[in-house]
N, C-alpha and C positions, 0 to 999 in steps of 0.2 A: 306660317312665319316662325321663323325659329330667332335666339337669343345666342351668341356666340359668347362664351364665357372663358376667357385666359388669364390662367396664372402661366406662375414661374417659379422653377425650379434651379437652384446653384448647384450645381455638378462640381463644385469643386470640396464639397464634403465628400469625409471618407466612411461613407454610410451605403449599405447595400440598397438601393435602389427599387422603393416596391415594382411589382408587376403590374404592369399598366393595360386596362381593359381593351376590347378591339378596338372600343370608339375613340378612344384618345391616338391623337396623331402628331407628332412630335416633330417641333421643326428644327433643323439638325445647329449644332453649337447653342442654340440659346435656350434648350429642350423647353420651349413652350408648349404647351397642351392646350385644344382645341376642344370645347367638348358641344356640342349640341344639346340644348333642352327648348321644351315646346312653354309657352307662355302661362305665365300666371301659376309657374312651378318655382319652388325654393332652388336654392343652388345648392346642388348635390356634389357631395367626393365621389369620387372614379374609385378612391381603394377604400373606404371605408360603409361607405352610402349614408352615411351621416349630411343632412340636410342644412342651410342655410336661408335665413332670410335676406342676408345682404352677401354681396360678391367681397368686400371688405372682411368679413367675418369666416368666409371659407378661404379666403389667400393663405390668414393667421392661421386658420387650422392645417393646411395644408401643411406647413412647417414643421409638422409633427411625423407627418411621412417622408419628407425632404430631407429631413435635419438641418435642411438651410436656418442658420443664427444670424440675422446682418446688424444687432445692435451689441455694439460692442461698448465694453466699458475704457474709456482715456487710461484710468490709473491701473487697473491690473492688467489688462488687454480678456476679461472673459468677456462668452460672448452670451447672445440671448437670443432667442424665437419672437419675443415678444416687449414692445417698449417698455410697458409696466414691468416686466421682471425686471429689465434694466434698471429704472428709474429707482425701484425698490434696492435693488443690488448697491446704488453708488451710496444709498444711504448710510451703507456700513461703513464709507471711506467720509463720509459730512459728518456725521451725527448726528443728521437730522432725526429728530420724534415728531412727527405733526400729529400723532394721534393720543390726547391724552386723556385720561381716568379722571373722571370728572368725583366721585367717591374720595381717592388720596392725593391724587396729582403726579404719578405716575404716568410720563408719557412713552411712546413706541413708536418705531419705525414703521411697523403694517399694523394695521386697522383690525385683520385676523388675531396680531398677537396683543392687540387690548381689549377683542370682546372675548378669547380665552380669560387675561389676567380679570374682567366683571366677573367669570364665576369665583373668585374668592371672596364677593361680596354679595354675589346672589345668594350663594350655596347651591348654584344650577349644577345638575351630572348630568347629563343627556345622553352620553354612554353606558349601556346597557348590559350587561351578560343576558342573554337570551336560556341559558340555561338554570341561574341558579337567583335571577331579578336585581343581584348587586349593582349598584350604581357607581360609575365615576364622573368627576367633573371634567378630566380629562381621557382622549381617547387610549394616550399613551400607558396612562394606567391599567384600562380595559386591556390592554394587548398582555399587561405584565399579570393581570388577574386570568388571562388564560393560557400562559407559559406553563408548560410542564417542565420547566425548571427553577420555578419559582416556587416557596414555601410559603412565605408573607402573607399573599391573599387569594391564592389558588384557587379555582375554580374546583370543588370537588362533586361535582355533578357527575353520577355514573354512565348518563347520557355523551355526557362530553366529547365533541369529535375531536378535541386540542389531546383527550387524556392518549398522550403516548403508550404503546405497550413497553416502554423498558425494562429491561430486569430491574428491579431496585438496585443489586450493585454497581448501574450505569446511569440511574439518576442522578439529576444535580442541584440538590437544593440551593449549594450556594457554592463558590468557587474553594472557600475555606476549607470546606469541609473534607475535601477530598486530595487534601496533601497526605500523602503516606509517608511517615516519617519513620521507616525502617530502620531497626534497630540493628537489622542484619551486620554480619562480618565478612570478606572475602568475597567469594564470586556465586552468587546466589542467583537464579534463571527470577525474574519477575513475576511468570507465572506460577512460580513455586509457593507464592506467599499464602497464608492462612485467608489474608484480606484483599483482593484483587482489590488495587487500587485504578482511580484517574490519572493519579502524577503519579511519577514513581523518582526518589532521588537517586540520580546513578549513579552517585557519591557511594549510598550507601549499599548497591549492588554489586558493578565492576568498576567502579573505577578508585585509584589510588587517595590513598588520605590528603595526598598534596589539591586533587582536582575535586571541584564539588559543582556539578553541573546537574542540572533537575530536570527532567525529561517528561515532555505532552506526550501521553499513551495514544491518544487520540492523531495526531498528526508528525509524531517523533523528534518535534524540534525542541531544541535545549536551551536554559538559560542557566548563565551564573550566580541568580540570586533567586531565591524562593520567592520573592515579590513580585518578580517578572514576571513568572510560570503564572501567579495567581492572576496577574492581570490580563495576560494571556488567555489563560483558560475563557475565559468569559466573550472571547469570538466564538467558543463552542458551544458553550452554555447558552447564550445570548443575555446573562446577568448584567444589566443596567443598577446598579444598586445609588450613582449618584445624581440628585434631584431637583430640576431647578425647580426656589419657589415659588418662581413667578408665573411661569408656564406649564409647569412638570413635566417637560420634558425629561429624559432619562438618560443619561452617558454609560458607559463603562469606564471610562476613566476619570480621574477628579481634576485631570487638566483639561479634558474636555470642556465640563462643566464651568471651568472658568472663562474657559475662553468664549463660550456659547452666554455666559451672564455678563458678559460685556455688551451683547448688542442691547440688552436691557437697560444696564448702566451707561453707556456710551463712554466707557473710559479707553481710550487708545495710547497705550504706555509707549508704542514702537512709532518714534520723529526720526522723520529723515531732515540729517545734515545741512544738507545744499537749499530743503527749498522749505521745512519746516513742517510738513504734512504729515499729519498722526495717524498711528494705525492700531484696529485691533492684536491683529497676530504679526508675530515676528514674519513672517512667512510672505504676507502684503508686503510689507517694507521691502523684504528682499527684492520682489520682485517690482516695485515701482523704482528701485535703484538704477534697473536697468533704461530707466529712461534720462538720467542722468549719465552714468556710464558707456552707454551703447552698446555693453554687453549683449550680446545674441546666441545664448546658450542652444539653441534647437536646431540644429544643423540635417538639411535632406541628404541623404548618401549618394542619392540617383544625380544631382543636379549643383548640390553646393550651398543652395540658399539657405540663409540664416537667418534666425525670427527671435526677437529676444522673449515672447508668448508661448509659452505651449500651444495655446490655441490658436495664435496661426498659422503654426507649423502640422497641426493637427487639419487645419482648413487647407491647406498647400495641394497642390494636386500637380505632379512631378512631371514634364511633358519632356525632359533629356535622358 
């Protein structure tokens, strides 16, 4: 006696398609899969072997090889694998907290981001250096305690598999540090300097007194102001130096970090006109206009349709 197990896959993702074992047999337009298993066995994936207890529980997983998303959000149009992501997702457009801190009364949108905010009241670190025994409360910090571009609280275990071999003239303790502020005159080659720098300002190499452009050694692209370059640097470095207190998480930029202490505070500064709905980021707003306007920025080339979402012009599958 055997157990006939089907799911379902949407083919109208634009996701490479794993490779499907002999035993699965695919019936054509609605690529259903067929699998055979013998009784009193869990429900097994075809591309992973990863086992299930309930057929409910490998559907949801299967979406992770599918890329099938079918719960979609009303206000932005993203989409989800899984209703709980969803449900958590529209929180950022409600405000809702249902999870609150029972210590200050601080409450949270997920349940994960209020038993992180308890270790500032436990003093719990459950993250570990396996190298040198330091402890963090969070994990994000452990990752920053084993950057070899970090100075702050570095891992300096000789064992270390994180310790990069860099030359030291290629390390980066911090983004600051590695502005070359060349005092040079006229047309000087970069590599000529005493001090092989990170940045190099090609203000003060080749270019004229009117132009002052600063230049990533690392990727060659230029910015107008020394500020730029610095906050730039730091997709190299990977310096996260701004820090929420609530979760410590880490940004690179300090707009980030506001925008990210919002879902904390639940402040939504960006209201639409027409219908009154607040948002965290300018960037929501813009795109919940479109359900007012009926603007439909995402246009297919092959066929003409137009999606006012990225994402379902991203889920479109072009048959003209």
């Amino acid at each position: 006696m055997f157990y006939i197990i089907i799911g379902r896959f949407n083919n109208t993702h634009k996701h490479k398609r794993a490779d499907l074992s002999p035993d699965v047999e695919f019936i054509p337009n609605n690529l259903n899969f067929i699998e055979s298993v013998t009784p009193n066995k869990n429900f097994k994936c075809v591309f992973c072997g990863k086992s299930f207890e309930y057929l409910s529980h490998m559907t949801r997983h299967m979406r992770k090889h599918s890329g099938e998303k079918p719960y979609i959000c009303t206000v932005c149009g993203k989409r989800f694998a899984q209703k709980t992501y969803l449900t958590t997702h529209q929180r950022t457009h409600s405000g809702e907290r249902p999870y609150s801190c029972m210590e200050c009364g601080k409450s949270f949108s997920q349940k994960s981001s209020l038993n992180v905010h308890l270790r500032s009241h436990t003093g719990e670190k459950p993250f570990s250096c396996s190298h040198c025994g330091k402890s963090y409360a969070f994990k994000i910090a452990l990752r920053t305690h084993r950057s070899p571009f970090s100075t702050s609280s570095q891992c300096t275990s000789a064992t270390s598999p994180f310790d990069l071999t860099l030359p030291e003239s290629q390390k980066m303790p911090s983004s600051q540090h590695y502005v070359h502020r060349s005092s040079h005159r006229g047309v000087i080659q970069p590599d000529k300097c005493l001090n092989p720098p990170a940045f190099h300002s090609t203000h003060n190499h080749t270019s004229t007194p009117e132009e002052k452009r600063f230049e990533c050694v690392f990727c060659r692209r230029t910015f107008n102001k020394l500020t730029y370059l610095k906050a730039h640097m730091r997709t190299h470095s990977g310096e996260k130096p701004f820090v929420c207190t609530v979760c410590g998480k880490r940004f690179a930029q300090k707009t980030y970090l506001r925008i990210h202490q919002r879902t904390h505070s639940g402040e939504r500064p960006y209201s639409c006109m027409e219908c009154g709905k607040s948002f965290a980021q300018k960037s929501s707003l813009n795109v919940h206009l479109r359900s007012h306007t009926g603007e439909k920025p995402y246009s297919c080339s092959e066929c003409g349709k137009s999606y006012a979402y990225k994402q379902g012009f991203n889920t479109h599958q072009c048959f003209g």
